[in-house]
C-alpha positions in Angstrom: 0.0 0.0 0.0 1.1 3.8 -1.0 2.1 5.7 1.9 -0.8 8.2 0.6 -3.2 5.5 0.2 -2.2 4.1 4.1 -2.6 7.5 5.7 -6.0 7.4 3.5 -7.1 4.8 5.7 -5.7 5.9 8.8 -7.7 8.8 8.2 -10.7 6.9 7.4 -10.2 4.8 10.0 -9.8 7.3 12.7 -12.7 9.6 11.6 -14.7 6.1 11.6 -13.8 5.3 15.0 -14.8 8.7 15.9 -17.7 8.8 14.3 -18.9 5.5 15.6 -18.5 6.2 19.5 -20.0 9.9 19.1 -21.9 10.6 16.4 -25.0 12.6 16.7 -27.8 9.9 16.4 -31.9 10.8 16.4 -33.4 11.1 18.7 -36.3 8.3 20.6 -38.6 8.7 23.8 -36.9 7.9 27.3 -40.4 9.2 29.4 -43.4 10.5 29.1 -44.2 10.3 32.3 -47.9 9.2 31.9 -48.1 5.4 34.1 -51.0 4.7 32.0 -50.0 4.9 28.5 -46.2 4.9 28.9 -44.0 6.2 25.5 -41.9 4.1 25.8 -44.0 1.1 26.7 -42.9 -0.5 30.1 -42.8 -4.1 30.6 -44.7 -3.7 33.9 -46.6 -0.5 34.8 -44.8 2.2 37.3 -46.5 4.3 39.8 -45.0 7.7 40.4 -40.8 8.4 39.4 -39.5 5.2 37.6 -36.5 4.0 39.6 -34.5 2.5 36.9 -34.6 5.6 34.3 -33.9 8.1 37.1 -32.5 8.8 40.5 -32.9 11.8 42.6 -30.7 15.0 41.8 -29.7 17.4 45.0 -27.2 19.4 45.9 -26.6 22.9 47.9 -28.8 24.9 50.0 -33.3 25.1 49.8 -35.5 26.0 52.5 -38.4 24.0 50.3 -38.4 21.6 47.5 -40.8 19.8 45.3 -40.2 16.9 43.7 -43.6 15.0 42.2 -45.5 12.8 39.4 -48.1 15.0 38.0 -49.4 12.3 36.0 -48.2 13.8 32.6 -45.7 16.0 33.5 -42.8 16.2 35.9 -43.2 19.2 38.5 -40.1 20.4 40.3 -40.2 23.5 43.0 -37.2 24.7 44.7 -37.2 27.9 47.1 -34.0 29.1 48.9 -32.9 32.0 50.3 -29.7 31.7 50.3 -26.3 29.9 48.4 -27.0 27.6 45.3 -28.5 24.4 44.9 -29.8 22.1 42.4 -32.7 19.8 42.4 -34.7 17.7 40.2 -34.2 13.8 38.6 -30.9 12.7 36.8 -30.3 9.9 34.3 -29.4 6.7 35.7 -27.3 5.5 32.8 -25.8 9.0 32.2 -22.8 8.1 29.9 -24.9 7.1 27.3 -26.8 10.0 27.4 -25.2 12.9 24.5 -28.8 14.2 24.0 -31.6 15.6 26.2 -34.8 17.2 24.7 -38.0 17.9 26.8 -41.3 19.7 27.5 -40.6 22.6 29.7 -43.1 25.4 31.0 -41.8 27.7 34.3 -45.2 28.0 35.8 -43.2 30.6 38.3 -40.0 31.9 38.9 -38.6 35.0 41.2 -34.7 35.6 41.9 -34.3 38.5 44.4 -30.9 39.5 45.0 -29.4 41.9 47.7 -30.5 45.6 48.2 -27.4 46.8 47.4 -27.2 45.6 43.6 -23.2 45.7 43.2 -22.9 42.7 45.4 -24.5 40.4 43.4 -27.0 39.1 41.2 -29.5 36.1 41.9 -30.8 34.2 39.6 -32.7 30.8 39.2 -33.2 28.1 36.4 -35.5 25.2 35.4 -32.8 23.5 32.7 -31.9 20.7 31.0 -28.1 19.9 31.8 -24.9 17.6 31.9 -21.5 17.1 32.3 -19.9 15.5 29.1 -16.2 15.1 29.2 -13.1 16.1 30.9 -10.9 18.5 29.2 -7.7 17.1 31.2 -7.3 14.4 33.4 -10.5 13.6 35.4 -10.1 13.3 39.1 -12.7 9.9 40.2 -15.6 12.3 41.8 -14.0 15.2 41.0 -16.0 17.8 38.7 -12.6 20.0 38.5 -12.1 20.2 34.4 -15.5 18.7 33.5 -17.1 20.6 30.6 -20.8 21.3 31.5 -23.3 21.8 28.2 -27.1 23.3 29.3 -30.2 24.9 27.6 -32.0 26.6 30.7 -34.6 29.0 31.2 -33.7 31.5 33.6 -34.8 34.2 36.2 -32.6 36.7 37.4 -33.1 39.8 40.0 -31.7 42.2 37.0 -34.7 41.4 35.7 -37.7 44.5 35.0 -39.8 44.6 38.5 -43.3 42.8 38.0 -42.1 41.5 34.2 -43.4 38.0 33.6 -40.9 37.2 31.2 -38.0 34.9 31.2 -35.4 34.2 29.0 -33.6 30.8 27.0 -30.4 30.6 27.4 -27.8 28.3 26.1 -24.4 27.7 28.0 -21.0 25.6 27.8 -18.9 26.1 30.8 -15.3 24.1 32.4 -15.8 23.5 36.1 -13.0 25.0 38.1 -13.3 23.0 41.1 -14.4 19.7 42.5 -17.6 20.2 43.2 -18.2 22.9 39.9 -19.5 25.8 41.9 -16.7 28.0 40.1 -17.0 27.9 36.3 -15.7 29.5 33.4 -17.8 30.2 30.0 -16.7 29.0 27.1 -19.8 29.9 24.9 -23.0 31.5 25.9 -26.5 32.4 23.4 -29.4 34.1 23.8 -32.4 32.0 22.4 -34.8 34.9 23.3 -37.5 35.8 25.9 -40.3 33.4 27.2 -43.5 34.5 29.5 -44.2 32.8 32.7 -46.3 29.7 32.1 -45.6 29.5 28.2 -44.4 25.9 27.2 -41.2 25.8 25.2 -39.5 22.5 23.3 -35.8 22.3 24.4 -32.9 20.5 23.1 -28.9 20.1 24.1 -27.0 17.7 22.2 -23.3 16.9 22.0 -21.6 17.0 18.4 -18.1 15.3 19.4 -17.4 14.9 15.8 -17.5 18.6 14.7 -16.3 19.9 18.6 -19.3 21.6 19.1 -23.4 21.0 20.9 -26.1 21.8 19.4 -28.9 23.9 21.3 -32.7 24.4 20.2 -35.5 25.9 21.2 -39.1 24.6 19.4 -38.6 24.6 16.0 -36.0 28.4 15.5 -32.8 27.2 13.4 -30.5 25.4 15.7 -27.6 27.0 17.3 -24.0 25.8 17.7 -21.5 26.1 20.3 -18.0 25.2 19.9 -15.2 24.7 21.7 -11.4 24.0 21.0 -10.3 21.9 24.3 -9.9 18.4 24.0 -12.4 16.4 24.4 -11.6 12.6 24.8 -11.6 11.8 28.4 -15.1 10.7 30.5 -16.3 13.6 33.0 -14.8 13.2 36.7 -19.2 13.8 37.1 -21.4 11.9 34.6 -23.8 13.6 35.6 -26.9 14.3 32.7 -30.4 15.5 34.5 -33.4 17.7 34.5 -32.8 20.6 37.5 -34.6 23.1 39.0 -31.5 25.7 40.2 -30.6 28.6 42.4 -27.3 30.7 42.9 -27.6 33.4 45.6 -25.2 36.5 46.7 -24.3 36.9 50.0 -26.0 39.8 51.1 -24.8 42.9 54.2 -26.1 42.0 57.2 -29.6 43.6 58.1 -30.6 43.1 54.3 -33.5 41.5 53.6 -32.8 38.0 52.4 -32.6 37.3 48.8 -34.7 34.8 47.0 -34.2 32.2 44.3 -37.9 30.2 43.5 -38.6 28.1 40.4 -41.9 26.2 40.1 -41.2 24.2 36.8 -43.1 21.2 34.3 -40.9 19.1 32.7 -42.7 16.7 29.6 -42.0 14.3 27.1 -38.0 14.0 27.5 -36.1 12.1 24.8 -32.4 11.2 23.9 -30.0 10.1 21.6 -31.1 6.3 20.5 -28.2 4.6 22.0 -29.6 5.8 25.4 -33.0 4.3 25.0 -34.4 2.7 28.3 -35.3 -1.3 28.8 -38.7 -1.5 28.6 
């Protein structure tokens, strides 16, 4: 063989390989969360949160949190008044997962930050969220390097006083330490403003091939995030889920508290087809 036609097929080869582990694939139905007429169909029939396609998600600070079967829909509530937190269900085979698209209406959200604006701004999210891969050398239960993709919809207290609206929001950030509270931005997008109890289609998918994810909301042309770190090694946190969030400023003493609330719907969620549940 030619040395041009051998590092042909190296090529070939490696894109192959590549292609083959990460592809983007389409996308099937992972829960509907309707018991009675399940999409997918269940083997056996499953009252409330199915157990084998998800496991509670919680982490931080609430003073009250929500977490409930409302026959059709997934209904998640946090309130805190102060630090961050995260709350809501999480994949239980979340390495598979390269793909999460759902249902989401924010029935109510309110982020309140400190009376003195300059030392900080709340804010809170219903989202759609995962850690994908490590960009270094992944620490076992260590976040620290773990790139984080998300299509959220989000409240914050630099919002207009009394406005109903919220906005969509696409993010990829690097965790900066173990337990990612620190983060760095690596690509950010606007997906424009949503009212208060107005259902919106989301969708977050990772493109390993082309270095990039892919974000949409409903049916507006899709919008691509790349990112030029390396990309090869598993997250530290495989963490993929649907979260209700908070992160809170500390505020002077004698303020009144601040406030981070989300009362969010989550419906139909697919993912990438080599994610599919057991029936």
């Amino acid at each position: 063989m030619s040395a041009m036609n051998l590092k042909s097929a190296v090529l070939a080869l490696l894109l192959g390989g590549t292609a083959t582990a990460h592809a983007v694939e389409p996308m099937v139905p992972y829960d509907n969360f309707n018991p009675t007429e399940s999409n997918p169909p269940r083997a056996t029939k499953v009252r409330g949160i199915d157990p084998a396609r998800w496991a509670s998600q919680e982490s931080g600070s609430r003073q009250q949190a929500l977490r409930e079967l409302a026959f059709t829909r997934l209904r998640l509530m946090s309130r805190s008044n102060t630090g961050a937190g995260r709350y809501g269900l999480r994949f239980t085979q979340p390495s598979a997962v390269t793909a999460i698209e759902a249902k989401v209406r924010v029935n109510n959200a309110r982020s309140t930050g400190c009376s003195v604006s300059r030392l900080g701004v709340a804010h809170g999210t219903a989202e759609l969220s995962g850690h994908f891969f490590n960009a270094s050398t992944p620490g076992r239960g260590s976040a620290r390097d773990d790139i984080t993709a998300a299509i959220r919809i989000v409240s914050r207290s630099t919002d207009p006083v009394g406005s109903q609206e919220l906005r969509v929001e696409a993010a990829i950030e690097r965790c900066r330490d173990a337990s990612c509270t620190e983060r760095s931005s690596l690509f950010t997008a606007d997906l424009g403003l949503i009212h208060q109890g107005e259902q919106v289609r989301l969708r977050v998918q990772w493109d390993a091939v082309n270095d990039r994810f892919v974000f949409q909301r409903d049916t507006q042309p899709e919008v691509h995030g790349a990112y030029t770190v390396a990309d090869t090694q598993a997250p530290g946190v495989s963490n993929k889920e649907l979260v209700v969030t908070h992160a809170l400023p500390t505020c002077a003493s004698g303020s009144p508290s601040p406030l981070g609330y989300v009362n969010a719907y989550f419906h139909d969620v697919l993912v990438n087809e080599a994610a599919a549940p057991a029936p």
